[in-house]
C-alpha positions as CSV (number, residue, x, y, z in Angstrom):
1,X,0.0,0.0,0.0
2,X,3.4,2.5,0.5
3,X,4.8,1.7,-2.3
4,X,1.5,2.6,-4.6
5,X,1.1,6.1,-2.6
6,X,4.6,7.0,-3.3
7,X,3.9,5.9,-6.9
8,X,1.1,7.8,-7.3
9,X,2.7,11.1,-5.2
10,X,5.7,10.9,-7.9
11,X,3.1,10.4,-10.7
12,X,1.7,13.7,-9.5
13,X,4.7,15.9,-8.7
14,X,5.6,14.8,-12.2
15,X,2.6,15.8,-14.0
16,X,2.7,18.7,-11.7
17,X,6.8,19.7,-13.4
18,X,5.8,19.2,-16.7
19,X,2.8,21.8,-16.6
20,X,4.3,24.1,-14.3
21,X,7.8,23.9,-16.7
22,X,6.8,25.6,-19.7
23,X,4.7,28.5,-17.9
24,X,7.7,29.3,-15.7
25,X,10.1,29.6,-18.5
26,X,7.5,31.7,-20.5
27,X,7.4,33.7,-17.5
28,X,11.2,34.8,-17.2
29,X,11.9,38.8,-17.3
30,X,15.2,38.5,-19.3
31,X,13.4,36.8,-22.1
32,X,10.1,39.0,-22.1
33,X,8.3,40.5,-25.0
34,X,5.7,42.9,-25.2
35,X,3.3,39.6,-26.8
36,X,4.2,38.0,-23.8
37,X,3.8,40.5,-21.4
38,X,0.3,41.1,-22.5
39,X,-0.4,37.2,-22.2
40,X,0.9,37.2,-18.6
41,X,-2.5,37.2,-16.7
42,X,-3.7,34.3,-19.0
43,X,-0.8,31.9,-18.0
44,X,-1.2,33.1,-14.2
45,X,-5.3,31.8,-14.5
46,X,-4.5,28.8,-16.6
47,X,-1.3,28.4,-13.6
48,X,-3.6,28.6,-11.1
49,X,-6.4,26.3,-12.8
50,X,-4.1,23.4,-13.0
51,X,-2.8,24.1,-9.4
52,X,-6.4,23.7,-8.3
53,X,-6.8,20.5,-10.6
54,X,-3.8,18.6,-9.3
55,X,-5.0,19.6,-5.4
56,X,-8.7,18.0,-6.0
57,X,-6.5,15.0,-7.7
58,X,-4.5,14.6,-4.5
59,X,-7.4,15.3,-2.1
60,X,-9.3,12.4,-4.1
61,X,-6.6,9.8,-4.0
62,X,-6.3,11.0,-0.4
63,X,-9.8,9.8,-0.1
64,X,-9.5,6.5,-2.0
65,X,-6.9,5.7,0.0
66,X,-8.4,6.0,3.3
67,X,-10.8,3.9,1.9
68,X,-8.6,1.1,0.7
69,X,-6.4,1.4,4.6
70,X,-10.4,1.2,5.8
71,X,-11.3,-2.3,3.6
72,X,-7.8,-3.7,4.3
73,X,-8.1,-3.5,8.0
74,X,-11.8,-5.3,8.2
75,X,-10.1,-7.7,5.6
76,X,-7.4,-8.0,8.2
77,X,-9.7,-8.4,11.3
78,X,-11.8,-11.3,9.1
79,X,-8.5,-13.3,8.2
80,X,-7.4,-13.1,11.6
81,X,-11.4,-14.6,13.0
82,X,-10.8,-17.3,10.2
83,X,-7.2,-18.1,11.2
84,X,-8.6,-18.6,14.6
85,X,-11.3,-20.7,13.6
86,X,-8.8,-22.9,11.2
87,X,-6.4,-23.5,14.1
88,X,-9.1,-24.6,16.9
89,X,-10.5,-27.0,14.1
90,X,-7.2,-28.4,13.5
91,X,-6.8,-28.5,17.5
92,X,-9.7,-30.7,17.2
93,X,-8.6,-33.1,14.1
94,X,-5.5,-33.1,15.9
95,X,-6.8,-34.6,18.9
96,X,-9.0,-36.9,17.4
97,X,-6.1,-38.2,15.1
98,X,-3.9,-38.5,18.7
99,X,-6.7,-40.2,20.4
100,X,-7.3,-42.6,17.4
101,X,-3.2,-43.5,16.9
102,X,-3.8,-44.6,21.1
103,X,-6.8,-46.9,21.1
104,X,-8.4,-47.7,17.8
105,X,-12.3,-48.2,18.0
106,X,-12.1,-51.9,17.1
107,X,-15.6,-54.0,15.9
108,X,-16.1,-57.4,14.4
109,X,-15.8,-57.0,11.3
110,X,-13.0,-54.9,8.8
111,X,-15.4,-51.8,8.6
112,X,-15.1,-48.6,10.4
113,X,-16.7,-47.5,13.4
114,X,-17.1,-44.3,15.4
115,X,-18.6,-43.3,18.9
116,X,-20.3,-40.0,19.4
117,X,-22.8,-38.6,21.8
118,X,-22.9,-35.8,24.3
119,X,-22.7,-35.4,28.0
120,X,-25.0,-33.0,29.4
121,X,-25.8,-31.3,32.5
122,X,-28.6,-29.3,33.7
123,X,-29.6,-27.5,36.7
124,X,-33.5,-26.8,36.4
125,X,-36.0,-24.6,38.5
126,X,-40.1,-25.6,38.4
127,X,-42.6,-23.5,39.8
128,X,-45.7,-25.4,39.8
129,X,-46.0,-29.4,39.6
130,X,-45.2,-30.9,36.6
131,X,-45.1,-35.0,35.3
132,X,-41.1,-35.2,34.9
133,X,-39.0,-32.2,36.6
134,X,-36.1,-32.9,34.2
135,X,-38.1,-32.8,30.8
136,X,-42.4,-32.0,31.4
137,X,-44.6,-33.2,29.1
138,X,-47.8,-32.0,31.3
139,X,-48.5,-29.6,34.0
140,X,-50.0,-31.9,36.7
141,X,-52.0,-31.2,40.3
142,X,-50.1,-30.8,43.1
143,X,-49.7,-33.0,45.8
144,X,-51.0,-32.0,49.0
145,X,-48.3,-30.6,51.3
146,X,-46.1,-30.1,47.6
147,X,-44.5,-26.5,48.3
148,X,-45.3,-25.8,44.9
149,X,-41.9,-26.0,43.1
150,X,-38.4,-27.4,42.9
151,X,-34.3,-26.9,42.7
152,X,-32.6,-30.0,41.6
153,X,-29.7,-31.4,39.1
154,X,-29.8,-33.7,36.4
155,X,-26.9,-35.8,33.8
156,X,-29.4,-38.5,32.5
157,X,-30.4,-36.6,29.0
158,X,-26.9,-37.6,28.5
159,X,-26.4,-40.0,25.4
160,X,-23.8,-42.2,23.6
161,X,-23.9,-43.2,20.2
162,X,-22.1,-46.0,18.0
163,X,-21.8,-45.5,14.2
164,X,-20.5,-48.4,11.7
165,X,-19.8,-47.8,8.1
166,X,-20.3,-51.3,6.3
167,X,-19.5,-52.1,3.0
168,X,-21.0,-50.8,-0.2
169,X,-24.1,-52.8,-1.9
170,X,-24.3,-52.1,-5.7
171,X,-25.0,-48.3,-5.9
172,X,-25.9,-48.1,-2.0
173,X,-23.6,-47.3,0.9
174,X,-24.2,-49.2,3.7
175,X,-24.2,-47.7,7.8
176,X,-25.7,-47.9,11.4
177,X,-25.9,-46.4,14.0
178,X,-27.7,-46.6,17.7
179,X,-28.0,-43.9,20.4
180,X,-28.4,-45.1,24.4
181,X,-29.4,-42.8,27.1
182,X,-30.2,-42.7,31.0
183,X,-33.5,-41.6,30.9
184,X,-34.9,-45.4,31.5
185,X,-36.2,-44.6,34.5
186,X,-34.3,-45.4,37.8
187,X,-33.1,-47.6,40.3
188,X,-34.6,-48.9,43.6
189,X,-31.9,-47.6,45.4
190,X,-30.9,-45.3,47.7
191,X,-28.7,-43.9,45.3
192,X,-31.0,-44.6,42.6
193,X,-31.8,-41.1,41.3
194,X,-28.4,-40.8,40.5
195,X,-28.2,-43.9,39.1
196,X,-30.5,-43.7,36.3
197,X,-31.1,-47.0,33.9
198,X,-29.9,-46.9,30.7
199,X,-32.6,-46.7,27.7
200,X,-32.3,-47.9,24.0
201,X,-33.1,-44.5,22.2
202,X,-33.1,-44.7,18.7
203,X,-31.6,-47.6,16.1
204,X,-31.3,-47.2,12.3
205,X,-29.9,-49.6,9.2
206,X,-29.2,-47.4,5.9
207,X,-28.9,-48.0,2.5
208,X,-27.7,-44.9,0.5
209,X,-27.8,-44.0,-2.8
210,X,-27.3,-41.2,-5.2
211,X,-31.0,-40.3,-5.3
212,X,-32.6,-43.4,-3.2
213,X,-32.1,-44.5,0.4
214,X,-33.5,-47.3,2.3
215,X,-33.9,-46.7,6.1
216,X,-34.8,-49.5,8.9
217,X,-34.7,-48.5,12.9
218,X,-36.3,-47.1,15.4
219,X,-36.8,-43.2,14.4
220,X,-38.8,-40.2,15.1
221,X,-42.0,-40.8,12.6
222,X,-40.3,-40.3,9.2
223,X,-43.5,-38.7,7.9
224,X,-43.3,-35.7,10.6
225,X,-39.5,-34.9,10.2
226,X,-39.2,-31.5,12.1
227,X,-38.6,-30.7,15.9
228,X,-38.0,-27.2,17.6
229,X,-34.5,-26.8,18.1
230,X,-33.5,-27.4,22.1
231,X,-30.4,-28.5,24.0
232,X,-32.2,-29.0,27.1
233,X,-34.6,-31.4,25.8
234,X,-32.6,-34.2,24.2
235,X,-34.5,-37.3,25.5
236,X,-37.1,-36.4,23.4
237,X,-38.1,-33.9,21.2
238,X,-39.0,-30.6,22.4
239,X,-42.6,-29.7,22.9
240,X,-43.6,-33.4,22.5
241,X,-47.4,-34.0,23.2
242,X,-47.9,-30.2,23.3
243,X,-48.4,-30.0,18.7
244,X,-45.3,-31.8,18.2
245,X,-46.2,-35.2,16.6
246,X,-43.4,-37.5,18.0
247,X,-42.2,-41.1,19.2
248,X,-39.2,-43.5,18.5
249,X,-41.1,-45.9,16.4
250,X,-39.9,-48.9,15.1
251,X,-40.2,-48.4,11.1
252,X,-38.9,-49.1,7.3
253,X,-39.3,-47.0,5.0
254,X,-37.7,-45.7,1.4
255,X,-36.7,-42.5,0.0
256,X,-36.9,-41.2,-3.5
257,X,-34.8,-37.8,-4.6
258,X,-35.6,-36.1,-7.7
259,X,-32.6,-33.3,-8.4
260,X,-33.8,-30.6,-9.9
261,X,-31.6,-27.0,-10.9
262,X,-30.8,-24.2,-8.5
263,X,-30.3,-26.6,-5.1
264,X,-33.6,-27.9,-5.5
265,X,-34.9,-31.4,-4.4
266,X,-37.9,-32.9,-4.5
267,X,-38.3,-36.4,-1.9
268,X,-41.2,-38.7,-1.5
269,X,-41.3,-41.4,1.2
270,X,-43.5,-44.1,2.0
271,X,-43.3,-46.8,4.5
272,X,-44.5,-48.9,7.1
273,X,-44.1,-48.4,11.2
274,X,-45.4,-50.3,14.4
275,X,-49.0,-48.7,15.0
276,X,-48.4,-47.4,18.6
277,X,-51.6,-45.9,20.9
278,X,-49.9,-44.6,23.7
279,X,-50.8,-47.6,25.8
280,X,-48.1,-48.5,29.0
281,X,-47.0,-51.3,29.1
282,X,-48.7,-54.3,30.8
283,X,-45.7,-56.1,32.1
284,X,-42.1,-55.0,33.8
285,X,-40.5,-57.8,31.6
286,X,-43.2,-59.2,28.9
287,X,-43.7,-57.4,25.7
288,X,-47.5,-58.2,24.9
289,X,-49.6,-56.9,22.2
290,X,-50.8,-53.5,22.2
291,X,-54.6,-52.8,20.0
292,X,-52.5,-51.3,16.9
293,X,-50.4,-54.1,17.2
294,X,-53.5,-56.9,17.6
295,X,-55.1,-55.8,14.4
296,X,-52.5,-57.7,12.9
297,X,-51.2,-54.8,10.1
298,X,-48.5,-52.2,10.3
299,X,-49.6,-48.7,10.1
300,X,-48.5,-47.2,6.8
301,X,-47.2,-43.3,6.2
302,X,-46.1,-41.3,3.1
303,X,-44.5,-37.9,3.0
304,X,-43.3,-35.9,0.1
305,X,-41.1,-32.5,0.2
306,X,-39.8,-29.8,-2.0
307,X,-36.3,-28.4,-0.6
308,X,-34.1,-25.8,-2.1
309,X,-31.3,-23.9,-0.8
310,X,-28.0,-24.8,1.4
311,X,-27.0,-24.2,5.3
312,X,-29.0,-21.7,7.0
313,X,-30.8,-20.9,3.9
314,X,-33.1,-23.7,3.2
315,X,-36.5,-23.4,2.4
316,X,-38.8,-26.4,2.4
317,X,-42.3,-27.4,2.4
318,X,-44.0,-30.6,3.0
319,X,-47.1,-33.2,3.6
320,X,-47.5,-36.4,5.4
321,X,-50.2,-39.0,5.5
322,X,-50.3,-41.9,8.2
323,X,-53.0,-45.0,8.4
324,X,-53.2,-47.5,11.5
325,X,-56.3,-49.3,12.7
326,X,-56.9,-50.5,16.5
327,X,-58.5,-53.9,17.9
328,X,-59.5,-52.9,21.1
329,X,-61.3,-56.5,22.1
330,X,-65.0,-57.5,21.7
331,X,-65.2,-56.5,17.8
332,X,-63.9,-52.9,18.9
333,X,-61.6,-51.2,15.8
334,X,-60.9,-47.5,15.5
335,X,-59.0,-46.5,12.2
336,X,-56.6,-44.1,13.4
337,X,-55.0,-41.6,10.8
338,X,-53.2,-38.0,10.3
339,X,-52.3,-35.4,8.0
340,X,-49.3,-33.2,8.2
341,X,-47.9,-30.1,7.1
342,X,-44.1,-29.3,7.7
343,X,-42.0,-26.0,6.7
344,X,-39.0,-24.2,6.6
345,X,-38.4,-20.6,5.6
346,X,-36.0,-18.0,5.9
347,X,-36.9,-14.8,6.4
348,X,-33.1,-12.9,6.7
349,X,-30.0,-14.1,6.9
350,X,-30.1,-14.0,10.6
351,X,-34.0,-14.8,10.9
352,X,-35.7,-18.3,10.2
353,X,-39.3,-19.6,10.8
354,X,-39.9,-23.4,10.4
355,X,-43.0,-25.7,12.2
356,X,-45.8,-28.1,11.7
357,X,-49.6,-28.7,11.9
358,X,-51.7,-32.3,11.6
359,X,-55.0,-33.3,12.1
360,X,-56.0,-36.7,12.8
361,X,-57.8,-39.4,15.1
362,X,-56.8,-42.0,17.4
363,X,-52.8,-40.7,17.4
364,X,-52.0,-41.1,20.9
365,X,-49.3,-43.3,19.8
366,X,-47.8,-40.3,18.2
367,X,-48.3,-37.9,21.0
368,X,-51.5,-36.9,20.5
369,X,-54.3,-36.0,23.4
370,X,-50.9,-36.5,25.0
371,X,-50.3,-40.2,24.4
372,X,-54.2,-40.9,24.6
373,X,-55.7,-43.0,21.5
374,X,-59.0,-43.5,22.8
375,X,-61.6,-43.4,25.8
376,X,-64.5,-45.7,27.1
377,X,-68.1,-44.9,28.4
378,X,-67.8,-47.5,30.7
379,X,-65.0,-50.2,32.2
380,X,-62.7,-50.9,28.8
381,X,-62.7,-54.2,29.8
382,X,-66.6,-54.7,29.7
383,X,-67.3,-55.9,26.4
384,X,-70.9,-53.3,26.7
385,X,-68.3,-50.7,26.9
386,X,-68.4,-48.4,23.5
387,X,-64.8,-46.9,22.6
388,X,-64.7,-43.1,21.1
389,X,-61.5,-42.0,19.6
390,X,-59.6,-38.6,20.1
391,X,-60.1,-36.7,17.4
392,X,-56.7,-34.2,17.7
393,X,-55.7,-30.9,15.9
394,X,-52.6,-29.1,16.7
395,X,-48.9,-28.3,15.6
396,X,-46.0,-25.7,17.0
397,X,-44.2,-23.0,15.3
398,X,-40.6,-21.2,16.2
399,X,-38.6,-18.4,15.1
400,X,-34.7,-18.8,15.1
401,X,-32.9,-15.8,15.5
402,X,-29.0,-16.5,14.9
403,X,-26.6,-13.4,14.3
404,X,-23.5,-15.3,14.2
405,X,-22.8,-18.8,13.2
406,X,-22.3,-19.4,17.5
407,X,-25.4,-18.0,19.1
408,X,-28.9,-18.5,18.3
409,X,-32.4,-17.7,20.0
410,X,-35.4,-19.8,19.4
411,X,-39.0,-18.8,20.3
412,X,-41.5,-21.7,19.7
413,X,-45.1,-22.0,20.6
414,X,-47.2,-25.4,20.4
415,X,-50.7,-26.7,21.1
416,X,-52.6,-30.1,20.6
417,X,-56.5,-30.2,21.5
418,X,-58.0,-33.7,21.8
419,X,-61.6,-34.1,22.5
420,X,-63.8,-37.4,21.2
421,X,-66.8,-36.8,18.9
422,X,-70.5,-37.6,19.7
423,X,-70.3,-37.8,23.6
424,X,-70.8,-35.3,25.9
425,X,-70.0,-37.2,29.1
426,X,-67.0,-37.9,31.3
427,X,-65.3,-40.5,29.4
428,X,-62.7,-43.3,30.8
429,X,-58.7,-43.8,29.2
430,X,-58.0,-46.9,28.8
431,X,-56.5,-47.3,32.2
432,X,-56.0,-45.3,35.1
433,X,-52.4,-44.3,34.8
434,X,-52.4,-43.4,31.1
435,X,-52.4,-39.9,30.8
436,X,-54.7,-37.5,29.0
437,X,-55.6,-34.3,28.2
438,X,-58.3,-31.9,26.0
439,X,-55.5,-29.4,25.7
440,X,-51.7,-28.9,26.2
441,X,-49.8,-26.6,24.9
442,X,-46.3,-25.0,25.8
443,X,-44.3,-22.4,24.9
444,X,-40.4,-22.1,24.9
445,X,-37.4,-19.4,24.6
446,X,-33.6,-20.4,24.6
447,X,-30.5,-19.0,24.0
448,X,-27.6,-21.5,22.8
449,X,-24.1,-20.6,22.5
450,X,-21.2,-22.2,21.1
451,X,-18.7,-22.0,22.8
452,X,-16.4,-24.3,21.5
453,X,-16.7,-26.6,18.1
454,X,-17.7,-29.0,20.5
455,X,-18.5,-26.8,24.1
456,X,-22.3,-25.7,24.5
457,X,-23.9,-23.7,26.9
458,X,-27.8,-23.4,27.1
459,X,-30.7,-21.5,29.1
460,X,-34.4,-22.5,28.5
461,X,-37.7,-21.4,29.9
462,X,-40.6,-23.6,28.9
463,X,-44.3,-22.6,30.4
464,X,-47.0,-25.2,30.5
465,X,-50.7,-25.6,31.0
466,X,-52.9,-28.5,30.7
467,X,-56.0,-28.9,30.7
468,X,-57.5,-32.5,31.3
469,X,-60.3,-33.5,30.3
470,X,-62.8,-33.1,33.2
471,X,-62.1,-29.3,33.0
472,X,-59.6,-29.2,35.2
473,X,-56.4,-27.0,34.5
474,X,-52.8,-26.2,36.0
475,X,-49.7,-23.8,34.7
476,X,-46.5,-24.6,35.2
477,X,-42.7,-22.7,34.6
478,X,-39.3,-24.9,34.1
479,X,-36.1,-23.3,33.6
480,X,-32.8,-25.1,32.7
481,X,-29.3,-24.1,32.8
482,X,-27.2,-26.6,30.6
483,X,-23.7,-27.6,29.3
484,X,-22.3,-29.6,27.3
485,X,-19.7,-31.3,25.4
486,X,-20.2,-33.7,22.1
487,X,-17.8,-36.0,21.2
């Protein structure tokens, strides 16, 4: 940058001789005529002109340059922020490289594998009662004596994961991976809320192609494929039961891509899952048969999507469909079904707004009327007894705010109503500790920072209310303080 100013200042001063040369000659006494005498006041203007012209040349290279010193230093200071974020990801590499040169992850056969997952801790605050103070589906009724709140510590949304990358099948590259966590509940121990029992989370089998992929597991429903984003709900999907249609269902299903021009995809699914109703289990350690599972057919889903765009600036649309039908005993079947909306838009480069809404019946498998399918005007097991489905509408929306590519906010709203059709009356769930409700909704703000490529930190506040189905309501707050660390 010198070296072109003193360029240019010698281009000038140059320019500046040449003109100012000839005039000064002319202008000698010894060699003055009476021609040029009379011309004197003409070369003195046309002297002072160019003066003028070469002083509004140097004041604008002046300028120019201050500009140019101006874009160099903010090209400087980006360099420098992307130097810093080169060397902490080759900090990273270079750790992982040490750490695989001292133990290799070995597995049976000659394919790769990785581990991966995320340790978490949380400190949370509840004002109210809610059904789970480390992760609330549903604001609940206070116990009597219950001071109305809480102050307690929590690891077990921690999770570990295992990845293996098998061989490649004709056009199709073969993987797995599953994903354990402690949220199984806990031990009958003194010591057994900190020693929570381990829980199989999710399990999938690929097959991937260029434009097709085959998919086997247990999965969020592939046919509802968006969640709010959340650190401090990682055991399940945040604002589960409250508009977000959600379970880890066992499933298979296939995916079609059809690459269009401009980033722009279009996908079709269709598959089969295990048709869930939100039913507990019968037995500590004896799978039986739940009513989807008695009618003796899968429940079948489809989804299709249009998806353009890269990173933070995708935009997407989609819909889902999803079929099951129920054998609740004594000739009793209920076809239970849904229809979904899903989508993705970016407002700004810093702005985003994404969610989903369904309609459907009998989805308390899914989430709905939260994890209530159907209900019975009398004893379920009296074969007299006539079964009414929930007939549920809801979904959830959220606006991501994220300035840089380290911090984001996230504001989400969501709401599911469940109430049966053609019965006025108090109604009984199919047993007395399944939960239900006519309404639950929940709203959520969070700030997440990265800290690290790998080092998060997290606050949350999520507000509940319920509303069951006799009438009855309650309001809840939960706030969570959270790190953590993915490996």
């Amino acid at each position: 940058m010198s070296a072109w100013r003193r360029h240019a200042s010698g281009a000038l001063l140059l320019a500046a001789f040449s003109v100012l040369s000839p005039v000064a000659l002319r202008a000698q006494p010894q060699q003055a005529s009476p021609a040029t005498t009379a011309d004197a006041p003409a070369s003195v203007d046309r002297l002072v002109a160019e003066v003028r012209r070469l002083q509004q040349a140097i004041d604008t290279l002046q300028t120019q340059l201050t500009e140019s010193r101006r874009e160099s230093a903010a090209v400087q200071q980006s360099l420098q922020e992307l130097r810093e974020q080169l060397e902490e990801e080759q900090s990273l590499l270079a750790a992982q490289a040490s750490t695989l040169e001292q133990s290799k992850v070995e597995s049976g056969s000659k394919y790769r594998a990785r581990i991966f997952g995320m340790a978490l801790m949380q400190l949370v605050s509840t004002r109210g009662a809610v059904d789970n103070i480390d992760l609330p589906i549903l604001a609940v009724e206070a116990e009597p004596g219950d001071p109305g709140g809480n102050v307690s510590a929590a690891v077990r949304q921690s999770y570990i994961g295992l990845a293996v990358f098998g061989p490649k099948v004709g056009r199709f590259a073969t993987s797995g991976d599953m994903r354990v966590d402690f949220f199984g509940g806990f031990l009958d121990a003194n010591d057994g809320l900190s020693g929570p029992n381990v829980r199989l989370r999710t399990m999938q089998i690929a097959a991937e192609g260029d434009r097709t992929s085959i998919r086997a597991g247990q999965e969020t429903p592939f046919f509802s494929p968006l969640s709010p984003s959340s650190l401090a709900s990682t055991a399940y999907p945040s604002l589960a039961s409250a508009g977000n249609i959600w379970a880890w269902t066992p499933q298979v299903y296939i995916e079609h891509r059809f690459p269009r021009p401009g980033n722009t995809t279009w996908a079709v699914r269709a598959g089969v899952l295990d048709s869930l109703t939100g039913e507990l289990p019968r037995s500590e350690y004896t799978r039986l048969a739940t009513s989807g599972e008695r009618s003796r057919m899968p429940a079948y889903a489809g989804h299709a999507g249009w998806r353009r765009g890269t990173d933070d600036r995708v935009t997407s649309l989609g819909g889902g469909a999803y079929y099951a039908r129920h054998n609740w005993a004594y000739g009793r079947t209920v076809n239970a079904w849904a229809a979904t909306a899903d989508w993705e838009l970016p407002l700004s480069r810093v702005v985003r707004l994404s969610g989903e809404l369904y309609k459907g019946a009998a989805i308390g498998g899914l989430g709905g009327g939260a994890h209530s399918s159907v209900l019975f005007d009398g004893l379920p097991s009296d074969p007299a007894s006539t079964v009414f489905p929930l007939h549920s509408t809801g979904g959830w929306a959220q606006m991501k705010l994220k300035p840089t590519p380290r911090v984001e906010f996230n504001l989400a709203y969501g709401v599911d109503r469940s109430r049966p059709h053609g019965f006025e009356g108090l109604l009984q769930p199919p047993s007395d500790e399944a939960p239900s409700a006519s309404r639950n909704a929940g709203a959520i703000a969070n700030w997440i920072y990265q800290l690290r490529s790998n080092l998060f930190l997290t606050v949350e506040y999520h507000r509940l209310w319920s509303t069951r189905l006799d009438g009855r309501s309650w309001l809840a707050d939960h706030v969570s303080l959270g790190g953590a660390i993915a490996f």
